[in-house]
C-alpha positions in Angstrom: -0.6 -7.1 16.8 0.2 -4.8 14.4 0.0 -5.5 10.4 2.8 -6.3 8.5 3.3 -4.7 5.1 2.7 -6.6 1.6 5.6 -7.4 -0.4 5.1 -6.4 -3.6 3.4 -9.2 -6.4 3.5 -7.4 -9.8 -0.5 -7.0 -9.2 -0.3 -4.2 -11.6 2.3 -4.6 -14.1 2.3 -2.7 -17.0 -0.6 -1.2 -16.2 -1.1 2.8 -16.0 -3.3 4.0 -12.8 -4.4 7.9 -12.4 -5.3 8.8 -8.7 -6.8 11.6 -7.3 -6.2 13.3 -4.2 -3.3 12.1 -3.1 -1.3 14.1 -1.5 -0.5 13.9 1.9 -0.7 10.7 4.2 -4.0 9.5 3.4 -5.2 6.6 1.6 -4.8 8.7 -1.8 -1.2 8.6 -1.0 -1.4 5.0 0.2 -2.6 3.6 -3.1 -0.7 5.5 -5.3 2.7 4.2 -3.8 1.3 0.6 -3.5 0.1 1.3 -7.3 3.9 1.8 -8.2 4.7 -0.7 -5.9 3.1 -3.2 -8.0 4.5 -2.4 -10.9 2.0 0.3 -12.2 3.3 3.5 -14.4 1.4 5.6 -12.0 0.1 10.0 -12.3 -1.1 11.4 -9.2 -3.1 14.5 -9.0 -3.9 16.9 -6.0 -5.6 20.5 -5.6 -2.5 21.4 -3.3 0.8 21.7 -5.6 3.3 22.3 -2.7 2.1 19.0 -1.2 1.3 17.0 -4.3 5.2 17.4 -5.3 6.2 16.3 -1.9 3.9 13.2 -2.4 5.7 12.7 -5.5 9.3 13.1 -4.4 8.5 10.9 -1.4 6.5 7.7 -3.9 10.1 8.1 -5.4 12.3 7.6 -2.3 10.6 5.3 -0.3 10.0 3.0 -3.4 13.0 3.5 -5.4 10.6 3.9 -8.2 10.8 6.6 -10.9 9.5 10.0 -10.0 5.3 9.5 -10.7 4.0 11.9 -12.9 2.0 14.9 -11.2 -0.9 16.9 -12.0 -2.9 20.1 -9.8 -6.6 19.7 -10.3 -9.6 20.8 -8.4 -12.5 17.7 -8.5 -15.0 20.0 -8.7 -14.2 21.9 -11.5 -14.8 20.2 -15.1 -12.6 21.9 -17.2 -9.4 21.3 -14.8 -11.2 17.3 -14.3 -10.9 17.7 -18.3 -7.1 18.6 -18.4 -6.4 16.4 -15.8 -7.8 13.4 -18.7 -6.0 14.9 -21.3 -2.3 15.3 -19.1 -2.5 11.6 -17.9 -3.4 10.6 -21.9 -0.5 13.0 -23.0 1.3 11.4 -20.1 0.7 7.4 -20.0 -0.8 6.9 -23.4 -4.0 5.7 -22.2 -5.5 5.2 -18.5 -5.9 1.8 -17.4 -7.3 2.3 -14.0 -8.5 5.6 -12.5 -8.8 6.0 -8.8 -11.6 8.3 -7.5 -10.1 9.4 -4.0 -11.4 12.6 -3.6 -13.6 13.4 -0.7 -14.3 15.7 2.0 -16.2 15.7 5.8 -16.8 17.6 8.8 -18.6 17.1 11.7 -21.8 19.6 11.9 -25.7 18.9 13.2 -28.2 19.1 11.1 -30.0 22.0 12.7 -26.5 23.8 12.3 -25.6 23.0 9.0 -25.1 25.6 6.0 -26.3 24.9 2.4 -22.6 26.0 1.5 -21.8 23.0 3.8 -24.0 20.5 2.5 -23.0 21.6 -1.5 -19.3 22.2 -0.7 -19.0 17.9 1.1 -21.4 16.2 -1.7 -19.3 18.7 -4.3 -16.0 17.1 -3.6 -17.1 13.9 -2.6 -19.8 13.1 -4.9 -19.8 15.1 -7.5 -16.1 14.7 -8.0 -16.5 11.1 -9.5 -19.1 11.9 -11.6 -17.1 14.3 -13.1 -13.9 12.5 -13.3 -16.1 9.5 -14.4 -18.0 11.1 -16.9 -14.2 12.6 -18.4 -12.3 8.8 -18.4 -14.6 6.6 -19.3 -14.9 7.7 -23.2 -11.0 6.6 -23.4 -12.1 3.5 -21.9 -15.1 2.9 -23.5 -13.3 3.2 -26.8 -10.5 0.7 -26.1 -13.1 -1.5 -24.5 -11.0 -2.1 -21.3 -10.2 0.0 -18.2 -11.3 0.1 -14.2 -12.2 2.4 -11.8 -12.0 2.1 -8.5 -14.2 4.5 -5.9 -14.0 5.7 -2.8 -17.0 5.5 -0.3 -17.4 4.5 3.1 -19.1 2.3 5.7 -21.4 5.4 6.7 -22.9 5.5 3.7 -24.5 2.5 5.2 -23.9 3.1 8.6 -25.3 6.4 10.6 -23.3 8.6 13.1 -24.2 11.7 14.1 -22.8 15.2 12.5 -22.3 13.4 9.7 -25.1 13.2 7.4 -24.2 15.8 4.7 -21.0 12.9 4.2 -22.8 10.5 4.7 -25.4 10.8 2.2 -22.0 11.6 -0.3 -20.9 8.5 0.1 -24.0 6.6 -0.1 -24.5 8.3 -3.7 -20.7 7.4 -4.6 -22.0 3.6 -4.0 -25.0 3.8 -5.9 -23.6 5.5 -8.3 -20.9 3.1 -8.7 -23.6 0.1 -8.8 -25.5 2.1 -11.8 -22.0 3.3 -14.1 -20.7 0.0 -13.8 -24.0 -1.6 -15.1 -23.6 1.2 -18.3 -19.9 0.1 -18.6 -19.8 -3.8 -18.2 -21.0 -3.6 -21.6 -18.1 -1.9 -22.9 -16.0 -3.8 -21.0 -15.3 -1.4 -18.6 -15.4 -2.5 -14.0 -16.3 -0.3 -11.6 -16.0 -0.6 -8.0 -15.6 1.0 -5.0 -14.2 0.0 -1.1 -16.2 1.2 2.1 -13.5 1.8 4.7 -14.6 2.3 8.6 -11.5 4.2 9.8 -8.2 4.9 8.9 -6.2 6.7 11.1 -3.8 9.4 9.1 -2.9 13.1 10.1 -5.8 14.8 8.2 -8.3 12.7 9.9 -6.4 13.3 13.6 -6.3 17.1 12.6 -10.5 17.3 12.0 -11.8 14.3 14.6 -11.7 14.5 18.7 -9.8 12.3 20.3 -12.6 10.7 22.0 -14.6 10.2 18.6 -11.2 8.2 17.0 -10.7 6.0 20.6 -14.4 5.2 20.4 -14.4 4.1 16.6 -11.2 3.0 17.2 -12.8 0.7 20.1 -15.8 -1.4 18.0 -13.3 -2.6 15.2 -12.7 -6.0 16.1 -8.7 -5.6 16.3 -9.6 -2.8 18.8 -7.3 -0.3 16.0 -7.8 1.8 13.1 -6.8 0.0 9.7 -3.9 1.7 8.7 -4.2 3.3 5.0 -2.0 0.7 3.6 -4.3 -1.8 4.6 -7.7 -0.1 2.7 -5.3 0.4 -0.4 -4.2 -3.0 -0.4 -8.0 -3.8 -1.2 -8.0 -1.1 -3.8 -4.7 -2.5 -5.5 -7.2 -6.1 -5.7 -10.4 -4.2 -7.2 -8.0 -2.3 -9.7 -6.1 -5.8 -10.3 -7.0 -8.7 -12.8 -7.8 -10.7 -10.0 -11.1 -9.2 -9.3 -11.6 -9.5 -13.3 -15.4 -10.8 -12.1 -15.8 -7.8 -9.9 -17.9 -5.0 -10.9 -20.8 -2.5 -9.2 -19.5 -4.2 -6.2 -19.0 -2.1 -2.5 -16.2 -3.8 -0.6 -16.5 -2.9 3.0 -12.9 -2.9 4.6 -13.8 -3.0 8.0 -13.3 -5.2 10.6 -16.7 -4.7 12.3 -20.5 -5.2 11.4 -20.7 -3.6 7.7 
């Protein structure tokens, strides 16, 4: 049986939410338009300006929303991380929640694998949210409020083969989310991230084998791939005041063994 979609509850209104990476028809884009959806004033951000303006023109149309604000940035460059902070304060006024959705993969052996490789995954994917991090949280710290929200993944508890430069990405993006959140609870500041399994989208059809995404596909316990609406939904909760308890907290949104 397949999902049905969320109505919207206001989860977010009057808040402002910055996301990254979302263009396209990941879970970037996902949790952007649920963002808007719930009533957040929402600036999305992307390294790919054709597609990041179609991500924008289509938030608009299929939510009847106003147009969200856009910004090009490469994650793994500090100073265009840095103007990104400074176009969504220019932009919302300040950031209430930041969304860290950056990330890249591949599937290589060990024995095969390149340092360019290795550095190029745990650049985009880990370093990414240290960087943006490192940029939002003064803002936050300052008005002694605000939440980020991170992206990792079930493998970086899990292990599967070819995948261990991403892997060990996203195991660093949860401890790292454990340790900044303990630094910012004092400032009053949450930080958590969700651990999705799979989530069927193009980009993820485009780089994985068929048989790979019927055999992952195959142990969740609904016997399908959560569809990205579904691993936003949990990110609309972390970035919500109903997880005000919630902080250096891993959410795994799986439906198999964690």
């Amino acid at each position: 049986m397949l999902p049905v979609y969320p109505e919207p509850r206001n989860l977010l209104k009057g808040k402002t939410v910055v996301v990254t990476a979302a263009a396209g028809t990941g879970i970037g884009y996902a949790v952007a338009k649920r963002a808007v959806e719930e009533g957040a004033t929402v600036l999305i951000s992307d390294f790919h300006e054709r597609r990041l303006g179609e991500a924008a023109d289509r938030i608009a149309a299929e939510t009847g929303c106003a147009r969200p604000a856009s910004f090009v940035c490469d994650v793994t460059n500090q100073d265009q991380v840095d103007g990104l902070r400074d176009a969504a304060l220019a932009e919302l006024g300040s950031v209430d929640v930041l969304i860290n959705n950056a990330g890249l993969g591949g599937e290589v052996p060990v024995v095969d694998m390149t340092d360019d490789q290795w550095s190029r995954v745990l650049d985009v994917t880990l370093n990414s949210v240290f960087r943006m991090t490192r940029s939002f949280l003064p803002a936050m710290y300052a008005r002694k409020s605000g939440v980020i929200v991170n992206n990792a993944s079930v493998l970086g508890w899990r292990a599967q083969k070819g995948q261990a430069h991403y892997a060990a990405a996203k195991a660093g993006v949860m401890a790292f989310t454990r340790c900044s959140a303990v630094e910012a609870a004092e400032h009053g500041v949450r930080i958590n991230a969700v651990a999705p399994s799979i989530a069927m989208h193009a980009f993820l059809a485009k780089v994985t084998t068929d048989d790979l995404l019927a055999k992952l596909s195959a142990q969740e316990a609904f016997g399908r791939p959560a569809e990205v609406w579904e691993v936003a939904n949990v990110m609309i909760f972390l970035a919500s005041d109903l997880s005000s308890y919630m902080t250096g907290e891993i959410v795994s949104v799986s439906s198999q063994r964690a």
